[in-house]
N, C-alpha and C positions, 0 to 999 in steps of 0.2 A: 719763737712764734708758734700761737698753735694751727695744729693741724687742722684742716677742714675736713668732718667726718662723712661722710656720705651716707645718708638718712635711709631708712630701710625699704626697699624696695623688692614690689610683689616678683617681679621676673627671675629665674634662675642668676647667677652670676654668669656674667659674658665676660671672659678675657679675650678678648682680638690677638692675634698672631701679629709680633712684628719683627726682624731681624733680631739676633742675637749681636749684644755687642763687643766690641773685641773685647781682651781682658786687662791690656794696658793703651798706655798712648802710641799710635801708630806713629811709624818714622814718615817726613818728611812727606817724602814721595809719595809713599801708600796713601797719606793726608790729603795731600791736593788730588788727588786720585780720586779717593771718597768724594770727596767735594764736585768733583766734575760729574759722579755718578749717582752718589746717595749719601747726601750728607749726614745724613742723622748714623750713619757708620763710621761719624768720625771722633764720636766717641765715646771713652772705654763705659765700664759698667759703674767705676766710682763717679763717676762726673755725675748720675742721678742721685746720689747722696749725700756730694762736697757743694757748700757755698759758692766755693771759688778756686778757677782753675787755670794754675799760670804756664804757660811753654814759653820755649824760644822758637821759631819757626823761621828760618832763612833769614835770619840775623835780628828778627823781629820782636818785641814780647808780643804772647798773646794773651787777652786775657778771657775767660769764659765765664760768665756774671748768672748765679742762681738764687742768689742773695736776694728777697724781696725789699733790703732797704737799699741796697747797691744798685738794685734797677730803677727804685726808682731815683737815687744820684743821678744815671744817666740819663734817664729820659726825662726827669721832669727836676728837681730840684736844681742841677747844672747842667742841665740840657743843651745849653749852649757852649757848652766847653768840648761836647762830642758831634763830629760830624759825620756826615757820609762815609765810606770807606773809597779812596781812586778805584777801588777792583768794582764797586758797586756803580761808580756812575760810569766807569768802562765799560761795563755790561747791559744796563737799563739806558743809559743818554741815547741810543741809537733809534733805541725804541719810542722813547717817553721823552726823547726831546727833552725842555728845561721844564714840565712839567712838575707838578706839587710834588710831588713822589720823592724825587731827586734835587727841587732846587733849594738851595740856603740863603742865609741871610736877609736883605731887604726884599728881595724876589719872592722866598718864601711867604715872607711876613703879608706882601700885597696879592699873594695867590688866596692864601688861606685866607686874609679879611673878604677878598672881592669871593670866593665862592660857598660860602660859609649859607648867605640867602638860598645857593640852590637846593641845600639838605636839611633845610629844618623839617620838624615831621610834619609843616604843613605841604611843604612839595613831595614831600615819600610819599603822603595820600594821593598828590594827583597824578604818580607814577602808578599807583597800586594797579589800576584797568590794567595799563600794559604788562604788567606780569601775570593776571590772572587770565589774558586771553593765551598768550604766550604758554601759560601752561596746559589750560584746556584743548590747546591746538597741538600740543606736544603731546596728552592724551590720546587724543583718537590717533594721531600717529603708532605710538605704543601698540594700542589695540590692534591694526593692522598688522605690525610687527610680530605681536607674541601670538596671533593668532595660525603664524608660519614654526613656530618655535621657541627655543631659544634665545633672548634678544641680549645684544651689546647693549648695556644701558647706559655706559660710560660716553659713547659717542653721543645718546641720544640725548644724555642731559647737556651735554659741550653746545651742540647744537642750540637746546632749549634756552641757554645761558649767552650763548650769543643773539640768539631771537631777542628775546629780554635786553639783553645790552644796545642792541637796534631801536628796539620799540621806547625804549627809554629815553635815549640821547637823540633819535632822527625822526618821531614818530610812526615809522615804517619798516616793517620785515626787511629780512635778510635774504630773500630771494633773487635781488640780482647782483648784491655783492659779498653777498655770506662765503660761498665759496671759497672766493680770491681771497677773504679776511681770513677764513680760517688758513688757508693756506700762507700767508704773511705771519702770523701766529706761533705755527708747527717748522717753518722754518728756522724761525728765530731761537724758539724754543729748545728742538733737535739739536741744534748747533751756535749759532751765534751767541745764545744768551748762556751757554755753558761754562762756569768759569775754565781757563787756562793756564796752564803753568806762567807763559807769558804775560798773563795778566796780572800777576803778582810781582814776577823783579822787572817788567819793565815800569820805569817811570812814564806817567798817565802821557806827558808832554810829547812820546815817542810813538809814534802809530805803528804798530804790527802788523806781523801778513792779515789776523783776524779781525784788527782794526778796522785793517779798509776793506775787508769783507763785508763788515758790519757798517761801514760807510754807504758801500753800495746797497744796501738794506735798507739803508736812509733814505738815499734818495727814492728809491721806489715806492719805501711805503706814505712816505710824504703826499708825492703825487697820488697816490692812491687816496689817500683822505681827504686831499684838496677835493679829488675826483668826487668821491663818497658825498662830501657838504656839497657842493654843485650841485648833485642830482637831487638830494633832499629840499635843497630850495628850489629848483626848478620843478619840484614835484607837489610840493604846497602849496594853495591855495592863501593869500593871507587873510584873516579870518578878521572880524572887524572887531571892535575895543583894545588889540593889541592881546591878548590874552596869551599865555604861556601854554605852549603843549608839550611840550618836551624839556629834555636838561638843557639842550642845546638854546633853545629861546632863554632861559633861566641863565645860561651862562652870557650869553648875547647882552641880557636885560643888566647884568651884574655890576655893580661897582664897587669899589675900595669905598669903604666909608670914610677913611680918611683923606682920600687923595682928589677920590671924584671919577678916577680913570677908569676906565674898562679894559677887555683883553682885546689884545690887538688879533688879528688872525692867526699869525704865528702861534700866539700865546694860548688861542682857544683852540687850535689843531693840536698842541703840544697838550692842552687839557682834555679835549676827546680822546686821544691816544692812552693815554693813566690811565683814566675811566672804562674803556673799551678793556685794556688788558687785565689791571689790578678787579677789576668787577667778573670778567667774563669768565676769567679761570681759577681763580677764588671761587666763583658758586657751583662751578663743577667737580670740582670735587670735593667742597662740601656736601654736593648732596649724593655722589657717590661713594662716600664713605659715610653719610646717614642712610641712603638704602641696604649696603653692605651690613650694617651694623646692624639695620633692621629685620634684615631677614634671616640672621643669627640669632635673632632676639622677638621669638615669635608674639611670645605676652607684650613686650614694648610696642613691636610694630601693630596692635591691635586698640591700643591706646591711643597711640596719633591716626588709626584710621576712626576711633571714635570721637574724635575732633572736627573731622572735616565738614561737617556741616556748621560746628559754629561760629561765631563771629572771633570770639576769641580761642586762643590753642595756646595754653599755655603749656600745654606736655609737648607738642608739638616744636615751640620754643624752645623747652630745655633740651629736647634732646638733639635738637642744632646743635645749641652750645657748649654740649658733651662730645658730638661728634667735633666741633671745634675743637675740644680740651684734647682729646685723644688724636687728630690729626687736624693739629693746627696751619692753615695754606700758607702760613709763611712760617716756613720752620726755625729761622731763625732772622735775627736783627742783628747788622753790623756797623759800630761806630769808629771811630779813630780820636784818640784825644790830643784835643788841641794844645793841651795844657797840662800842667800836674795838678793829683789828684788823689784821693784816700780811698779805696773802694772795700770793702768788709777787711780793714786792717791792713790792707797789702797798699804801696805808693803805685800811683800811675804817674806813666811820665809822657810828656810830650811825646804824639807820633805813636804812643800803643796801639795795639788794637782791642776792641774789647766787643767782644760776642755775648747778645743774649738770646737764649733758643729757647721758645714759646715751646718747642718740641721739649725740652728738660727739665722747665719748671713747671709744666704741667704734667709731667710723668716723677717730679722727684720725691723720693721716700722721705724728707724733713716735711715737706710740702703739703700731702696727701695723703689722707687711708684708703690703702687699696687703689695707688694711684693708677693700675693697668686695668683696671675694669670699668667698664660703659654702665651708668649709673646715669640718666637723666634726674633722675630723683635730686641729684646738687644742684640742681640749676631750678627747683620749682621754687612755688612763694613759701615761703615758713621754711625753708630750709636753712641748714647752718652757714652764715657767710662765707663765702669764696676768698681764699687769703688773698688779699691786698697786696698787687704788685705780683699775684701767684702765677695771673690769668691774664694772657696777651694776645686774646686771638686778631685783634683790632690796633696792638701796642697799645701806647698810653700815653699822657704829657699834652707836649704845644704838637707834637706830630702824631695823636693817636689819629688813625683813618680816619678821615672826616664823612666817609659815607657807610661807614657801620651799622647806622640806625636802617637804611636803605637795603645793606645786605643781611642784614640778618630779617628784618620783614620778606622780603627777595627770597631767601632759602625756606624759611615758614611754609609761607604761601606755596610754593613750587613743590615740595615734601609732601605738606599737607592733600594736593591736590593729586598725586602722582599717587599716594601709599590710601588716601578715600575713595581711588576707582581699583585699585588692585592688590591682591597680595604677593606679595615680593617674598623670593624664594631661589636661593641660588640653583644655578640649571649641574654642579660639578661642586666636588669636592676639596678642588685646590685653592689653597690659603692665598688670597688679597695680601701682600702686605708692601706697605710705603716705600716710599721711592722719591727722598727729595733733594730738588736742584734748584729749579727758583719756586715750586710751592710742592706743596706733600703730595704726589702723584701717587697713583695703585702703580703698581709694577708689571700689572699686564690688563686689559681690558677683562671683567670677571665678567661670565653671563648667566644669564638671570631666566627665570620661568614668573611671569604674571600672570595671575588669573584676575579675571575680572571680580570685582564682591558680586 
């Protein structure tokens, strides 16, 4: 395949700083290690080079898929022969419930028909307000901010990104339960949702001390959300014609085209919760690893501030979706086969596991020229195609995210609005660099100096 060249672009070269990787396959231990800490440490330097890469891992195969036609075997041509991984729904079910994220089969199949109406790009338009006030109100925050110093922008955009996730799904701010969410969030996050050795040779059927840790996490945050829809419709007004204001009415309004059903309560609390999580922390660090990137990149970051006034940003866009290519929020995808299978020459067998990381194929040397350098210039119009099956910030197939169109407008709009009132410029000299567990996190909060333009 060939490579995709990156078109010539005015700015110096920007290579980002990111961990060095080890030099061979790490044992075991150190393995699941990584994994609980920072995965993309789990592996060596050849894996950015090889198609395909097989272990044994506590008695298991594994496989690790960089192959663009092997990926898309898995996700899209036999997609149904690869499922969820038990360590994946051990981890997420707690949180996300039987939500789209997680569920298979017929369930699957009547989430994604019945929600498919909330995302077409004529409802991303009647979202758009709520992200553009969410951002403009996370501006003069900012102002306030940087006008003390130094500002955390990592919090500020988590904040901004749950605002947005609010104003989206309930029509209304995060002011009297943003808090409590964030904090349901960082606990999960911190601890619960970290994978564990136990979560690996125990069978799913078997509840561990972290289990029912993570049980009790359920219930709480269950009630919590029951909590959360309560107030939001105690708090609305119903409006006449029936008119949609949020995803929540959207999801409420929805049905299976083929069935006629709707989501039952259950079924729509377990689809607030995906949406809430998969959106809220996804766009924060997206966009802190586009301000990061930007204020390394003074010529680029001047370009998306000469955007912000127009209607469209297409430099703006790309350089989302570079900052996606270079830290993609879900760094990796995990299936198990159901079945036997042929993936770039190698047999799969029933019960494998087979790994593909958005973080690998988007940094792989068959792949990419100059796959470590931030280059928005790949992603504008007239540029040279993006290899096919290369680029997964969204996945791809019958389960590529169905609210991609959403987030990546969502990060645009937020960028655009945050880098056309300030310039961004880090406040210190130490290196940002990734940290991923369940998405590509910075490894420490970096801070930042704004000036107003």
């Amino acid at each position: 395949m060939d490579m995709q060249a990156p078109p010539s672009h005015a700015a110096p070269r920007l290579v980002p700083p990111v961990p060095v990787p080890p030099e061979r396959e790490l044992p075991t231990l150190r393995f699941i290690a990584a994994m609980r800490t920072n995965g993309i440490g789990c592996w060596p330097a050849a894996a950015y080079e090889t198609p395909l890469r097989r272990r044994r891992l506590l008695g298991r195969t594994r496989f690790t898929v960089s192959d663009p036609d092997a990926v898309r075997r898995v996700l899209v041509d036999n997609a149904s022969n690869y499922a969820r991984t038990p360590i994946t729904i051990r981890v997420l079910r707690p949180m996300l419930g039987d939500g789209l994220l997680i569920s298979e089969g017929a369930a699957w199949r009547h989430q994604r028909r019945t929600l498919a109406p909330a995302f077409t790009p004529r409802a991303v338009e009647m979202l758009v307000p709520h992200i553009l006030s969410a951002s403009d109100e996370a501006v003069v925050a900012l102002e306030r901010e940087a006008a003390a110093g130094p500002v955390d922008l990592f919090t500020a955009l988590q904040r901004l990104a749950l605002e947005i996730a609010g104003r989206t799904m309930f029509s209304v701010g995060t002011a009297r339960h943003g808090a409590r969410l964030r904090g349901f969030l960082e606990t999960y996050a911190g601890r619960l949702g970290r994978p564990h050795l136990s979560d690996v040779v125990v069978p799913l059927r078997f509840a561990t001390p972290l289990d029912r840790a993570r049980a009790r996490f359920r219930r709480d945050w269950v009630a919590f959300l029951d909590t959360v829809i309560a107030d939001r419709d105690q708090g609305q007004e119903e409006r006449s014609g029936g008119e949609a204001r949020d995803l929540l009415d959207l999801l409420r309004a929805a049905r299976d085209p083929e069935t006629g059903r709707g989501f039952s309560h259950e079924e729509l609390r377990d689809q607030v919760a995906t949406m809430i999580l998969a959106g809220h922390e996804t766009t924060a660090v997206t966009l802190l690893w586009a301000c990061t990137l930007l204020a390394l990149s003074p010529e680029t970051q001047e370009a998306v501030a000469a955007e912000a006034e127009r209607a469209d940003k297409p430099f703006t866009r790309a350089a989302i979706e570079e900052t996606m290519r270079l830290y993609p929020p879900a760094f990796v995808l995990a299936r198990r086969a159901l079945g036997p299978d042929s993936l770039a020459g190698e047999a799969v067998a029933a019960g494998d596991s087979v790994t593909i990381s958005p973080w690998l194929l988007h940094r792989h040397r068959r792949l990419w020229q100059d796959p470590d350098a931030f280059d928005p210039g790949r992603f504008l119009p007239g540029a040279p195609p993006v290899p096919r099956f290369a680029y997964l910030p969204f996945g791809a197939g019958p389960r590529v995210c169905i609210g991609a169109a959403f987030a990546l407008t969502e990060a645009t709009l937020a960028l655009s609005r945050i880098v056309g009132h300030f310039r961004l410029a880090r406040a210190d000299a130490r290196p940002v660099l990734p940290a991923a567990v369940v998405t590509t996190q910075p490894d420490h909060a970096p801070a930042f100096r704004l000036t107003r333009r």
